[in-house]
C-alpha positions in Angstrom: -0.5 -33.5 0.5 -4.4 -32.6 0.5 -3.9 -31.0 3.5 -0.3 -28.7 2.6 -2.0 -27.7 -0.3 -5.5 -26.3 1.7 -3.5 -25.1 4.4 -1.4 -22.7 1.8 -4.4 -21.7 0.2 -6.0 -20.4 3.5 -2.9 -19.2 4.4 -2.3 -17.1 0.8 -6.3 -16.2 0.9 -5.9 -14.0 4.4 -2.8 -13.0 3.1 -4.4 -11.3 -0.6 -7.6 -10.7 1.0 -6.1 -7.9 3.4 -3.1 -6.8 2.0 -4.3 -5.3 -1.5 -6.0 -2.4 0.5 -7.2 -1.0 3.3 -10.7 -0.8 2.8 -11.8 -3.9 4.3 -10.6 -3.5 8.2 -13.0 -4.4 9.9 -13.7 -7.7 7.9 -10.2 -8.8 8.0 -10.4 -8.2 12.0 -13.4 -10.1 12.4 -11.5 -12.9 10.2 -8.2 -12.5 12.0 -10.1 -12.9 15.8 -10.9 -15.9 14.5 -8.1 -16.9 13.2 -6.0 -16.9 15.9 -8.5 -18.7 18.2 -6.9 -19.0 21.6 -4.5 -16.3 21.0 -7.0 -13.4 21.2 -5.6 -10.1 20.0 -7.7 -8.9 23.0 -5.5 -10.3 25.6 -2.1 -9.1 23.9 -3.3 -6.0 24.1 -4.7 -5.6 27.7 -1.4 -7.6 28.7 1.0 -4.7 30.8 2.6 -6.9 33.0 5.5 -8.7 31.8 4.7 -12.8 31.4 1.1 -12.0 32.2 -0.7 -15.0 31.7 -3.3 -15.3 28.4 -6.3 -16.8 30.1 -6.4 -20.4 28.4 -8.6 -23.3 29.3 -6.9 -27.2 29.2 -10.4 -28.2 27.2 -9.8 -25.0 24.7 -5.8 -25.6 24.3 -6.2 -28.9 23.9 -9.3 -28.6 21.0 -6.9 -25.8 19.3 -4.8 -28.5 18.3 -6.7 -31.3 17.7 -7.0 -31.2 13.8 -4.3 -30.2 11.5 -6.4 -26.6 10.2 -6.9 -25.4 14.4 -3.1 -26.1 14.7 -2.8 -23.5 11.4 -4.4 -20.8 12.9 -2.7 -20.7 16.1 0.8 -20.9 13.9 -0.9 -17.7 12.1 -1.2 -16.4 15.9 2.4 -16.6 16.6 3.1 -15.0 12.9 0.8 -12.2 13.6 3.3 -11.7 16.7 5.7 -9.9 14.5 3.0 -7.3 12.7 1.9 -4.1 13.7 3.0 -0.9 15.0 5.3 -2.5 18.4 7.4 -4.7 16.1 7.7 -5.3 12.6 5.0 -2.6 11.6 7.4 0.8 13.5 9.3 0.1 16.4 11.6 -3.4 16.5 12.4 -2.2 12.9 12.2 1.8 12.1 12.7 3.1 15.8 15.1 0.7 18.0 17.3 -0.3 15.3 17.9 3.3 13.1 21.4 4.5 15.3 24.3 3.5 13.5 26.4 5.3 11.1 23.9 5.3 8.4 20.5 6.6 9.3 18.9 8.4 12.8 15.6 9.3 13.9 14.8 13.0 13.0 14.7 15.8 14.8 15.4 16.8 19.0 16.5 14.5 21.1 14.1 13.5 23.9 14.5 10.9 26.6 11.3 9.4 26.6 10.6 9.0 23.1 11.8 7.7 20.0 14.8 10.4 19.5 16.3 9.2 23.3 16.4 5.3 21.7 18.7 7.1 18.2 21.0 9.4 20.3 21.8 6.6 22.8 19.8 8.3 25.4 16.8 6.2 26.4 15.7 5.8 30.1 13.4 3.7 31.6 10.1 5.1 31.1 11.2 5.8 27.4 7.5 5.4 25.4 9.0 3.1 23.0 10.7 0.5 24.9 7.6 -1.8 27.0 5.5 -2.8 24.0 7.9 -4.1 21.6 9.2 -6.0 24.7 6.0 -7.0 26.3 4.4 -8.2 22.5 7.8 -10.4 21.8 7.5 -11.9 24.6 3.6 -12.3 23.6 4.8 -13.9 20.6 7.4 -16.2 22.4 4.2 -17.2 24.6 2.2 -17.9 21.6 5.1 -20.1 20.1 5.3 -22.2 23.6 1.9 -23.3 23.7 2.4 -24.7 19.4 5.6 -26.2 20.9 4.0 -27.8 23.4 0.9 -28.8 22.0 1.8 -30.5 18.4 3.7 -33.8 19.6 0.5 -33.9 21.7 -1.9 -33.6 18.9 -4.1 -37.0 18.1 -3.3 -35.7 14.2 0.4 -35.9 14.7 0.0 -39.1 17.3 -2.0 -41.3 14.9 -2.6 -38.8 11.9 -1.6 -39.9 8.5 1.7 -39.4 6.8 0.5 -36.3 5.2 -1.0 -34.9 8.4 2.1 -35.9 10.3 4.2 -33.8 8.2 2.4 -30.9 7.6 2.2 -30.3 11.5 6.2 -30.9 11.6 5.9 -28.1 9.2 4.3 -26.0 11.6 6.7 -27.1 14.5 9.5 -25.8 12.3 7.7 -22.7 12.2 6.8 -22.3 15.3 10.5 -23.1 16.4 11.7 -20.7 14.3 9.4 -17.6 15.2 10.7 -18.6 18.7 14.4 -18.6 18.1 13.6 -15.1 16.2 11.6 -13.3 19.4 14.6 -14.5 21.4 16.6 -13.3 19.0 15.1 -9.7 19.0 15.2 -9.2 22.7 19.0 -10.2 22.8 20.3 -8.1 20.6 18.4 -5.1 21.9 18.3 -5.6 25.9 21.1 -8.8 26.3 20.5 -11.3 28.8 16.8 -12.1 29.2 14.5 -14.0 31.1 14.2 -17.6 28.9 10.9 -19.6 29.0 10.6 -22.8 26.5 7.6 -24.1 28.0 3.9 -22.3 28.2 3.9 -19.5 31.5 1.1 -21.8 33.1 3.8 -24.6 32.6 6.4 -22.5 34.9 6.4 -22.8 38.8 6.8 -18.9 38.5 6.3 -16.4 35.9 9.0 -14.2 37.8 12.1 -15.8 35.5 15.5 -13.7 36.3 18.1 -13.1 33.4 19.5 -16.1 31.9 22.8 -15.5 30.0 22.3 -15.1 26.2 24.9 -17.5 24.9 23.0 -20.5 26.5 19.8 -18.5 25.1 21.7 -18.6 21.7 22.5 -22.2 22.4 19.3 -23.5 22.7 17.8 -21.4 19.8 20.8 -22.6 17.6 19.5 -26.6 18.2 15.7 -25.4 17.7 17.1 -24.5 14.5 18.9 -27.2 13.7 15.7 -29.0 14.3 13.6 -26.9 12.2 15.6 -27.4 9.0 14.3 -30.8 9.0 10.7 -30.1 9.0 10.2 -27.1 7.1 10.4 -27.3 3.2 12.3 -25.1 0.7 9.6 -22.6 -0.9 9.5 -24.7 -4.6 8.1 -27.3 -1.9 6.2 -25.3 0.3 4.7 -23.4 -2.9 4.7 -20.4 -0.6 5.8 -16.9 -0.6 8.4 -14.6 1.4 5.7 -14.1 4.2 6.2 -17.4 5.5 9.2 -19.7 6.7 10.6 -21.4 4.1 14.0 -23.9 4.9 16.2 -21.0 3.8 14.7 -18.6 6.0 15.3 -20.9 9.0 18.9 -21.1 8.0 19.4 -18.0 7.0 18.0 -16.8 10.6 20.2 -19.8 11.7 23.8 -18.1 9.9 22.5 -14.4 11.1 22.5 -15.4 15.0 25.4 -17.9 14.7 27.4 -14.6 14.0 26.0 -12.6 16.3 27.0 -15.8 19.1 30.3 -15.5 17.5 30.8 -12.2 17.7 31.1 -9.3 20.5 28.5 -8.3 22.6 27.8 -6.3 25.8 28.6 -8.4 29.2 27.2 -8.1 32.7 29.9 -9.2 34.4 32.3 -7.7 34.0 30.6 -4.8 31.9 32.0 -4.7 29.3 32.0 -6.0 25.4 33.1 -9.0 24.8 33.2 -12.0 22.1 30.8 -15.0 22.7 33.3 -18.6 23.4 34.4 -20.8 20.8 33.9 -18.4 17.7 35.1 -20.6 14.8 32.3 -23.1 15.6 29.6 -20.5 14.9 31.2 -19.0 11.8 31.5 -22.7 11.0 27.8 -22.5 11.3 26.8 -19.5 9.5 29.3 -21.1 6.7 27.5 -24.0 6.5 24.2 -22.8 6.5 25.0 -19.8 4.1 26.9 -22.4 1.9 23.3 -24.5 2.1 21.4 -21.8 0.9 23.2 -20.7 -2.0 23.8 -24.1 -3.2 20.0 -24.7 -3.2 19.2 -22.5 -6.3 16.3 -21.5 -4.7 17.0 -18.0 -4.2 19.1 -15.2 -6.2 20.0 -11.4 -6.6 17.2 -9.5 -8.0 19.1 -7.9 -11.2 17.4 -4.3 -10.0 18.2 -3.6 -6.3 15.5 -0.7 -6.7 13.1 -3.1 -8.6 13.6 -5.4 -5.0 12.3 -2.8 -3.0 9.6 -1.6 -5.4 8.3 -5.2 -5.1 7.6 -4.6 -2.0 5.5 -1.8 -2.7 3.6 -3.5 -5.2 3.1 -6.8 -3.3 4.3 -8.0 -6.7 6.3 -11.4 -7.0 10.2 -11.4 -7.3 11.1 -14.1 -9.9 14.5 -14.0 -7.9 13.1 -14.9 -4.6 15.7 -12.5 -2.8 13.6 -11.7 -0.1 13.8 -15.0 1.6 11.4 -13.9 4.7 9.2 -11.1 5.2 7.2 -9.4 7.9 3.7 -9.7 6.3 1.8 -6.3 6.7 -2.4 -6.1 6.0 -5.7 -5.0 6.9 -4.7 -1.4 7.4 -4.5 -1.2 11.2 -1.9 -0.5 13.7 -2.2 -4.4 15.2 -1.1 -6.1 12.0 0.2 -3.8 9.5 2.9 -1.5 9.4 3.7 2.1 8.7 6.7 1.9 6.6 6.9 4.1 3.8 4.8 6.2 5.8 6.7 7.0 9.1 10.1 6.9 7.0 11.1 7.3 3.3 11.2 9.9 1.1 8.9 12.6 2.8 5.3 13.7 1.1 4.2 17.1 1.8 1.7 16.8 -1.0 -1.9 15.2 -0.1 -1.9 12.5 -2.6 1.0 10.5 -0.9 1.6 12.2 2.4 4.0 10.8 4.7 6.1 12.2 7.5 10.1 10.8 6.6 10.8 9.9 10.3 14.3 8.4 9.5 17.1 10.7 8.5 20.2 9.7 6.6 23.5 11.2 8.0 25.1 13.7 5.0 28.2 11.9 4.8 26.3 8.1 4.1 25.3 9.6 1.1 29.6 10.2 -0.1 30.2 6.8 1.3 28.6 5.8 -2.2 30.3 6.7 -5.4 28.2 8.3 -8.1 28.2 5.4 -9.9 26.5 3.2 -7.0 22.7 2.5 -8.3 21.9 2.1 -4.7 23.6 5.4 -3.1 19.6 7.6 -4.5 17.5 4.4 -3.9 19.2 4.0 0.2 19.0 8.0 0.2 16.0 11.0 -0.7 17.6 14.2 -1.1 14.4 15.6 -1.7 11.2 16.1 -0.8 8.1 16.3 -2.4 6.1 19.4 -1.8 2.5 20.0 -1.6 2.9 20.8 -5.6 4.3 17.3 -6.3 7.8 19.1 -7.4 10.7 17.7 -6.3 12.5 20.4 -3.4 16.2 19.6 -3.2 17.0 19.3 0.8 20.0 20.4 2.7 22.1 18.2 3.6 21.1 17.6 7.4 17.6 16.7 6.2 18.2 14.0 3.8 15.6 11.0 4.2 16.2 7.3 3.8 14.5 6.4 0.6 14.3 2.8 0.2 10.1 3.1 1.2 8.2 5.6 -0.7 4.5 6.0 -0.2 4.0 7.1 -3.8 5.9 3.5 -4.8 1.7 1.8 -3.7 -1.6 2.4 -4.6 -2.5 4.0 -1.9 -3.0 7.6 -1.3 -4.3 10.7 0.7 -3.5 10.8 4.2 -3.5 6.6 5.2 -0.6 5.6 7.6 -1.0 1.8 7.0 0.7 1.2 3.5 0.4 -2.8 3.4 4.8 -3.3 2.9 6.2 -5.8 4.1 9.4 -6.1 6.4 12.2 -7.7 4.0 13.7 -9.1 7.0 16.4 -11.4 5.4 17.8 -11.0 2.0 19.8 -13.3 -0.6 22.0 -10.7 -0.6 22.9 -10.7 3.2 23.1 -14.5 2.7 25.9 -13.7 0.2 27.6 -11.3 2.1 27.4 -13.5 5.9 29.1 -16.6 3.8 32.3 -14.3 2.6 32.2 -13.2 6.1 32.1 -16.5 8.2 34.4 -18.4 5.2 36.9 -14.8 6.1 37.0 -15.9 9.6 37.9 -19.6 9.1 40.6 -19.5 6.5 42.1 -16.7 7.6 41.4 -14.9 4.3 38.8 -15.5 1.6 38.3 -17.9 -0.4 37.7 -17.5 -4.7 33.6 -18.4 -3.4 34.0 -15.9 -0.7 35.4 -13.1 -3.0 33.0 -14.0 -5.9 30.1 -13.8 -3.2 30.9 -10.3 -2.6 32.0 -9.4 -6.0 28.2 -10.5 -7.0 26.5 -8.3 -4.8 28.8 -5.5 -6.1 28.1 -5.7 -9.5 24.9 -5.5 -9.1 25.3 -1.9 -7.9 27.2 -1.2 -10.2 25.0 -2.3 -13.6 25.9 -0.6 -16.5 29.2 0.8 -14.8 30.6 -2.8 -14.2 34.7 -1.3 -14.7 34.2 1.1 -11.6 33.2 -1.9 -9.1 37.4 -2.0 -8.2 39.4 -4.0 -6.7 38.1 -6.7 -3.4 41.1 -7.2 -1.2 42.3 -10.8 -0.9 43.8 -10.6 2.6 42.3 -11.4 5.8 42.0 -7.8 7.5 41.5 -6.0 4.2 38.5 -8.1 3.5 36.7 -8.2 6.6 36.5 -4.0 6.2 35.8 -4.7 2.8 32.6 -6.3 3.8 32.1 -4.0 7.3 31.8 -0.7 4.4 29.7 -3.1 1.6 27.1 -3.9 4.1 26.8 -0.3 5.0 26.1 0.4 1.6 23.8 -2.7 0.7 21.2 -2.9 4.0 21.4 0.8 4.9 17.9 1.9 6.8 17.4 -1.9 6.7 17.9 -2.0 10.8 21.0 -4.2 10.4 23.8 -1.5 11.0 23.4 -1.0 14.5 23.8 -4.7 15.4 26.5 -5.5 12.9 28.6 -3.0 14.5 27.9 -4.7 18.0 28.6 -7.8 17.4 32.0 -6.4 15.4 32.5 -4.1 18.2 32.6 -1.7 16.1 30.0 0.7 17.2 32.2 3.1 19.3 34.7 3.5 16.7 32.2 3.8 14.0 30.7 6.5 15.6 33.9 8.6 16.3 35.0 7.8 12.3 31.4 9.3 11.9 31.8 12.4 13.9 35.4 12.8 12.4 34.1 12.8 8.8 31.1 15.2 9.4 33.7 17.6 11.3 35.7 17.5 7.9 31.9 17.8 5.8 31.6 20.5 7.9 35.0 22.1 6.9 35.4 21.0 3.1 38.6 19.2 4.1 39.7 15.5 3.4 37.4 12.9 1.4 35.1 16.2 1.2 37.5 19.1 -0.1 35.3 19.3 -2.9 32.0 19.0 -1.7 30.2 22.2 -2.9 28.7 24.6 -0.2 25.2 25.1 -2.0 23.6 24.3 -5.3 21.5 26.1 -7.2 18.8 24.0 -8.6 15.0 24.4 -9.9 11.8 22.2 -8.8 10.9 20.0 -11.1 7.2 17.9 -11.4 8.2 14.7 -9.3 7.2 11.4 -11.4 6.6 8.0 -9.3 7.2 6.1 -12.4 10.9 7.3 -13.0 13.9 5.2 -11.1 15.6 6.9 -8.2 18.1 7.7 -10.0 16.6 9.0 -12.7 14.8 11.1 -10.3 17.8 12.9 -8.8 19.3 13.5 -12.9 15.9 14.8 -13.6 16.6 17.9 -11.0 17.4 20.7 -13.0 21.2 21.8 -11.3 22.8 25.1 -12.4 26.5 23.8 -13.1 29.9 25.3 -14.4 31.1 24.9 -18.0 32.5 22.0 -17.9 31.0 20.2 -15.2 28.6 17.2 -16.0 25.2 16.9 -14.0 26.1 13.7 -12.0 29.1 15.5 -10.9 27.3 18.2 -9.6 27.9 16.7 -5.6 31.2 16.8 -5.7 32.9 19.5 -7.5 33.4 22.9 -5.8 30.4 25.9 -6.1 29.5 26.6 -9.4 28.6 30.1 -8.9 29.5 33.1 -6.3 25.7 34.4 -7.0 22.5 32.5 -7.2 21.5 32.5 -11.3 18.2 33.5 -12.5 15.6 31.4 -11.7 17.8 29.2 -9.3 17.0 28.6 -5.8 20.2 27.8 -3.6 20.2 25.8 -1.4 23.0 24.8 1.5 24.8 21.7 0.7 28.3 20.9 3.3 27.2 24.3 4.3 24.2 23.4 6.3 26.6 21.3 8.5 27.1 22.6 11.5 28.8 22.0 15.1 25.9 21.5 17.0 25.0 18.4 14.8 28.4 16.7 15.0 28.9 16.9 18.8 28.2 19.4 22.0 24.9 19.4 21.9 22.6 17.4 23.7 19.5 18.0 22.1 21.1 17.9 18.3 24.3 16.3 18.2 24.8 12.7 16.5 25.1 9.6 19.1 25.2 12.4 22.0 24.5 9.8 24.7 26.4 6.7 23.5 28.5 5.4 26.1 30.9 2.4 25.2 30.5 -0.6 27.5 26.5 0.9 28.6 24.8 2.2 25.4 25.1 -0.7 23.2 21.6 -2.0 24.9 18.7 -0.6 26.4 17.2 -0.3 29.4 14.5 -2.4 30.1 11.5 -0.7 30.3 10.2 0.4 33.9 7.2 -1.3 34.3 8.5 -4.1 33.1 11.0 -4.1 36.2 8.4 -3.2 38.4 6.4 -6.0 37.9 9.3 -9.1 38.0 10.9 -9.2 41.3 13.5 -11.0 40.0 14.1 -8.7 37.3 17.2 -6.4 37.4 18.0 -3.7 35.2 22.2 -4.0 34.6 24.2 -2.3 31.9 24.3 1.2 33.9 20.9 1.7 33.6 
């Protein structure tokens, strides 16, 4: 136990020494080199082939692991796989997941950059697609060689009971991180090459595809196996940023689904459900069912406080964020730009930020106005370089959930120190209704009440608008396809739940249809106003998001309270005195819906091709064996 507790202790100490603030870079580099021993930062870095080979010794592999604190700071090497700016930091996140119909990248499309990956139009050679390829499978490598190596280990061979354990402990988190890499590439680029052994353990490093259900498979056991040896977090007497027993099975439910559900094929191409679905959802049921029975982890009772938390590196009593992406040292290798490439946008120096992600105008009516989370998911504004808050139109609306000013750290720094909340109590709640849906052929009173709790937390204070969940079968699986869009939206989820749903394709036809009747001031959106006429007002960091938006000073009708200012007709012919208008449904135009193939939403998506990327081009061109598929 000696050893658990030490091991925690160096593990927390990197993690407050770096995160707090950027200031000390270049000590926490010179800590982290060492860290990671074997798994030199260096040799990610210069690695541009795919499955190039980290240059390891048998006498320097072999010493990593022969105590129980070496074995801890390769494990910190295979965490320190998911940071920076090609995963967890930008990319895997912010960039390849932000296409659904809640949130795109802003501005033109462009082929080669980020806007080709949101408008379903990436080629080969796109910018963004090698590294966060290349560094999972850097990460997968890293993960091998811990495999590999504990069982070996003279401390888990002859060790002592406490020693013994604690390196299970790392197994199961090394397993894990595996099963999560693996996880990652499939559901962005499908079948994959599959290694479970070190590359200098291969007879070639040239591995074709291997189809991803016996991927999933394999990943699914290593889970399995993983429960056993990782403790719940009261155990581990850690936080969110490292693998507790929930988060393996909470990973575990998340890509039982996704093996259970739709997905593109190679042959035929085309989408198509994994085999045998009720014995996944019977999975994600059970493991779901696990996790909630625990105790361990709950709903925070502010969805905004969960997300300031963040911010703040503060603890959540609640433990809702059941694993997170760990971000510090304020560089692009192991932090991340979030709240800084997206959220609400900064013009003003003090907090400047660049709001990368855009929300599409109609998310923001799929909320009522009654939904705490619909001005927490979505910025309206902007703050401008006088710190007042500048109502947007409606095509440049920000996600909002990350907001610079939300830390401590301002002027022009990129590097904000948030962590990734990559799996939520929440989604635990909401994949249980969904896998007990699917195996009774309607929900159960649990499954309802799962729902209903994640609901009502939306809806605090305004508890008799929540309405009415449907009981039957179809009625609530969309019941739970529309709350998840509501609950995880700019959370990178979206994209892949409509996947493995198949649902992508017709989401994004609903989505072109509604913003044709935005556009129009027909349907759902009849009384949407054309422009408001609002003043600035000073912006204050403190205030909620909500309180935010009601502290905008709106010009409004007799009669017509503030909150209902977004959905009652204009309010004026004229602009008042002292009012600045501003377009609202009016700033909606053709060219953003569809016909245009620099502006338009989802331009490029192509049913049965678009639903993955292409595989980056020098990643093709340097494995033989390596094809590309998908109609790329």
């Amino acid at each position: 136990m000696q050893h658990i507790r030490e091991a925690d202790l160096f593990y927390q100490e990197l993690i407050s020494l770096f995160r707090p603030n950027i200031m000390k870079k270049n000590k926490f580099l010179a800590i982290l080199f060492s860290v990671i021993g074997i798994f030199s930062l260096n040799s990610l870095n210069s690695c541009e082939e795919y499955l190039d080979v980290e240059s390891l010794s048998n006498t320097s592999e072999k010493q990593q692991f022969d105590s129980a604190a070496d074995t801890f700071s390769a494990l910190v090497g295979v965490y320190n796989a998911t940071m920076g700016d090609n995963t967890y930091g930008q990319r895997m996140n912010l960039i390849l997941s932000q296409s659904g119909d809640d949130m795109r990248t802003s501005g033109d499309y462009n082929a080669n950059d980020r806007r080709g990956v949101s408008c379903f139009g990436a080629i080969p050679t796109n910018t963004e697609l090698l590294r966060p390829f290349l560094d999972t499978y850097a990460g997968i490598e890293r993960a091998n060689l811990v495999i590999k190596n504990i069982p070996l280990s003279p401390v888990y061979q002859t060790g002592s009971a406490a020693d013994k354990k604690l390196m299970d402990r790392y197994l199961g988190e090394a397993l894990t991180l595996r099963a999560h890499f693996y996880h990652d590439l499939i559901k962005n680029w499908g079948d994959v090459p599959f290694q479970d052994v070190p590359s200098a353990d291969l007879p070639s490093v040239y591995l074709p595809k291997t189809d991803r259900d016996v991927i999933y498979d394999k990943i699914l056991e290593d889970l399995l196996k993983a429960e056993s040896l990782v403790p719940w977090r009261s155990e581990g007497g850690t936080t969110a940023q490292r693998i507790s027993k929930a988060a393996v099975k909470g990973l575990r439910a998340r890509i039982a689904l996704a093996r259970a559900g739709y997905s593109l094929r190679r042959s035929p191409q085309q989408m198509m459900q994994g085999s045998n679905p009720q014995k996944y959802y019977q999975i994600a049921y059970d493991e779901c069912k696990d996790i909630i029975n625990s105790g361990q982890h709950q709903l925070n009772p502010s969805y905004e406080g969960l997300f300031r938390s963040l911010h703040t590196n503060s603890a959540d009593a609640s433990n809702e964020v059941i694993y997170a992406i760990g971000a510090f040292g304020g560089n692009s290798r192991t932090d991340s730009k979030i709240g800084y490439y997206n959220g609400l946008r900064h013009d003003d120096t003090d907090w400047k930020s660049s709001g990368g992600i855009s929300a599409i105008p109609v998310y923001f009516y799929e909320f009522t106005k009654y939904d705490l989370r619909r001005d927490v998911n979505i910025a309206i504004f902007r703050v401008n370089t006088s710190k007042q808050e500048e109502l947007q139109t409606s095509i440049n609306w920000n996600d909002g959930k990350f907001r610079k000013s939300w830390t401590s750290i301002t002027g022009t720094s990129q590097n904000l120190g948030i962590d990734w909340p990559l799996l939520r109590y929440a989604d635990i709640l909401l994949m249980f209704a969904e896998a007990d849906n699917e195996l009774n052929n309607g929900p159960s009173a649990q499954a309802v009440n799962a729902v209903l709790s994640v609901r009502q937390r939306a809806y605090a204070g305004n508890l008799s608008q929540v309405g009415t969940i449907p009981t039957d079968k179809t009625g609530f699986f969309n019941y739970i396809v529309k709350e998840r869009q509501l609950e995880f939206g700019g959370e990178g989820l979206r994209k892949y739940d409509l996947i493995r749903w198949n649902l992508l394709e017709t989401k994004i036809n609903e989505t072109r249809a509604k913003l044709t009747q935005f556009m129009n001031g027909t349907g759902a959106y009849a009384n949407v106003p054309e422009y408001i006429f609002y003043k600035k007002v000073a912006y204050n960091k403190d205030r909620t998001a909500q309180q935010n938006v009601s502290d905008i000073d709106f010009y409004t009708a007799t009669g017509v309270a503030k909150a209902d200012i977004f959905y009652s007709p204009n309010q004026s012919v004229a602009t008042p005195s002292g009012y600045t208008k501003v377009n609202w449904r009016l700033a909606m135009t053709q060219p953003y819906i569809s016909g245009d193939p620099i502006k338009s939403y989802a331009y490029y998506f192509q049913a049965n091709r678009k639903e993955l990327l292409p595989i980056a081009l020098d990643v093709i061109n340097s494995n033989y064996n390596l094809t590309q598929d998908y109609g790329y």
